[in-house]
Residue, then its C-alpha position, 0 to 999 in steps of 0.5 A: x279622464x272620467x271612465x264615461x268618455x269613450x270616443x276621443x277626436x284629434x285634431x293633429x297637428x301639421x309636421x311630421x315630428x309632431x304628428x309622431x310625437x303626437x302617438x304620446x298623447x294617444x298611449x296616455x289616452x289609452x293608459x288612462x282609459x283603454x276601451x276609449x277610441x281614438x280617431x285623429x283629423x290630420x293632413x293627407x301624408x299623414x293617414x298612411x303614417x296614423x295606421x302604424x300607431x294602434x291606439x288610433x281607430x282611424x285617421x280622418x283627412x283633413x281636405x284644407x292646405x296648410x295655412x289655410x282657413x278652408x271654412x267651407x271644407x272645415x264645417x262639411x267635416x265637421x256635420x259629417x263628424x256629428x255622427x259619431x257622437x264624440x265625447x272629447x276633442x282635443x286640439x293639439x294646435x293652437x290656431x283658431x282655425x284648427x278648433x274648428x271642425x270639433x265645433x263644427x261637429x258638436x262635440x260638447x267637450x272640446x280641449x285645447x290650449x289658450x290661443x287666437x282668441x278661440x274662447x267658445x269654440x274651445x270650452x275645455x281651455x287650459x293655460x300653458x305654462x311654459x316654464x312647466x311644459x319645456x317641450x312639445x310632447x309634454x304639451x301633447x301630453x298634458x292635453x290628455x289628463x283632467x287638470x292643469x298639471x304641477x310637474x311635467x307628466x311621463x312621456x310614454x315613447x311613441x312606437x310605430x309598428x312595422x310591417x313586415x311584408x311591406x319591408x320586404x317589397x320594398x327592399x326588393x322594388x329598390x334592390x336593396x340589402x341587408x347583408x352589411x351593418x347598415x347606417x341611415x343618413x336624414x340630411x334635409x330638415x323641412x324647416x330649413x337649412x339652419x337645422x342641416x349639418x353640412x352636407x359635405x360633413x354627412x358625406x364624409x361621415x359616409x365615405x368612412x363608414x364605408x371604408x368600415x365595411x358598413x353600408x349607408x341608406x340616405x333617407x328624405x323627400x323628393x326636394x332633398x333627392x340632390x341632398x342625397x345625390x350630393x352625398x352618394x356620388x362616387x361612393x360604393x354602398x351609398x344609396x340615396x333613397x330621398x324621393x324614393x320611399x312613402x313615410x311608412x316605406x321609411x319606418x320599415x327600412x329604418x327600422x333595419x339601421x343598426x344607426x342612424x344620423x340625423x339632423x332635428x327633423x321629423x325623420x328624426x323622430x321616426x326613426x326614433x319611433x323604429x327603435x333604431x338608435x339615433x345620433x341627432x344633430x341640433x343647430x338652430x333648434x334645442x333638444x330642450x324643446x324636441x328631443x328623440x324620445x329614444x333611450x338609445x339617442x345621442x344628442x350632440x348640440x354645442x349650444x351656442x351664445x346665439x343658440x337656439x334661434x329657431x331661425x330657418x337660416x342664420x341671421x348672421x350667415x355661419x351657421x357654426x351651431x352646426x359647422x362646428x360639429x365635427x366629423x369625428x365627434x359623430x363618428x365616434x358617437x355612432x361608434x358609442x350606439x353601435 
């Protein structure tokens, strides 16, 4: 990236894994040229998760629904962006919809990959080679050097920050305790149940960790609250939290997990980000594509002839991509990271 561009604009993307994944990106801006800012258009629920990634100056909220055009709401944004003078844009979606807004603002480089016909409202556009970028981060990635690259580019690890004090709040608020070794449990996948090991393997998994004397935190939304009740019910030290925490109350309290079990989820990738070693369980999706970046990750994928579908459920209505994960192979895998 040439020395003079200074202010860069984001445009994030929608999923929570992306969105840390997306702090990849925003290292190698600054590895490149450390004095550039960044400042990041992003969903709501994002803001609050853009503020434990230092090299963002600011998150900017994007007032559109997902899926949604939100024209209007889109070029508002973007002539009160025009302010800001920005050097560089980059788009990390691919739809139309999304360049919209650095169009909007005038910003003059505007970066982004071939998609929706956005030829002018993208004029930095650059080819994905697929066979080349395998997966999302290195696409990330990718969008912040010069040039099409010839090999995957290094993959700095995304790393939120944690804040103290809020943890403490938070242990306090929730009568929670850090007096026994700690699992964490992330049993939901937003995507859909093709990505969920059975709830009543994570159960189980649960039950013999506290038979170990260890105790275990289930983390998710309010949607999966029965996920988690499915698992705690009866189970001493077994505490589901889903709905009870904010995304950022979740990177502190993962942050104090001596592991954690997850299925491929955003979740997955922040508690990967905590530093908190991660057992990662993939079905319908493929590590291939999203890995944890973590070196203190195991990934337990069986790799099926039908697999990876990406499908939302199983086409076929077994799910064995993710049935036959046993217990005990993710018992002892959480045995290997403790």
């Amino acid at each position: 990236m040439p020395a003079n561009v200074s202010r860069i604009l984001i445009i994030g993307p929608a999923w929570v894994g992306d969105m840390v994944m997306a702090q990849s990106l925003y290292l190698t801006l600054k590895q490149t040229n450390p004095p550039c800012q960044i400042d990041v258009v992003a969903p709501t629920w994002s803001l609050a998760l853009l503020t434990r990634m230092p090299q963002v100056r600011r998150g900017i909220e994007l007032p559109v629904g997902h899926q949604q055009l939100g024209l209007g709401a889109r070029w508002q944004l973007g002539r009160n962006l025009r302010q800001e003078h920005y050097d560089l844009a980059i788009v990390l979606p691919r739809s139309f919809k999304a360049a919209l807004v650095p169009w909007f603002a005038g910003v003059p480089r505007r970066r982004g990959y071939r998609g929706e016909m956005r030829y002018g409202v993208i004029n930095d556009m650059r080819r994905l080679d697929k066979s080349l970028l395998t997966q999302t981060v290195q696409r990330f990635v990718a969008l912040g050097t010069t040039t099409d690259l010839v090999a995957p580019p290094s993959i700095p690890t995304p790393a939120l920050t944690i804040d103290p004090a809020n943890q403490q709040r938070v242990l306090a608020s929730l009568g929670l305790h850090t007096n026994t070794p700690l699992v964490a449990m992330m049993p939901g996948a937003e995507y859909g149940p093709a990505k969920q090991w059975p709830i009543a393997d994570y159960r189980e998994l649960a039950h013999r960790c506290v038979e170990q004397n260890r105790q275990v935190w289930i983390f998710g939304s309010a949607r999966e609250q029965a996920l988690g009740a499915a698992i705690s019910h009866g189970l001493v030290n077994v505490v589901n939290l889903c709905g009870n925490t904010t995304l950022v109350d979740a990177v502190d309290l993962l942050s104090l997990a001596q592991v954690a079990v997850t299925n491929d989820s955003g979740l997955m990738h922040i508690a990967a980000a905590t530093g908190v070693p991660v057992v990662a369980l993939y079905g319908s999706s493929t590590p291939a594509y999203t890995p944890p970046l973590s070196s203190h990750a195991k990934v337990i994928y069986h790799a099926l002839a039908c697999s990876p579908c990406f499908a939302r459920t199983c086409r076929f209505g077994h799910t064995r991509c993710l049935t036959g994960i046993g217990v005990d192979e993710v018992e002892a895998a959480v045995h290997a990271l403790w």
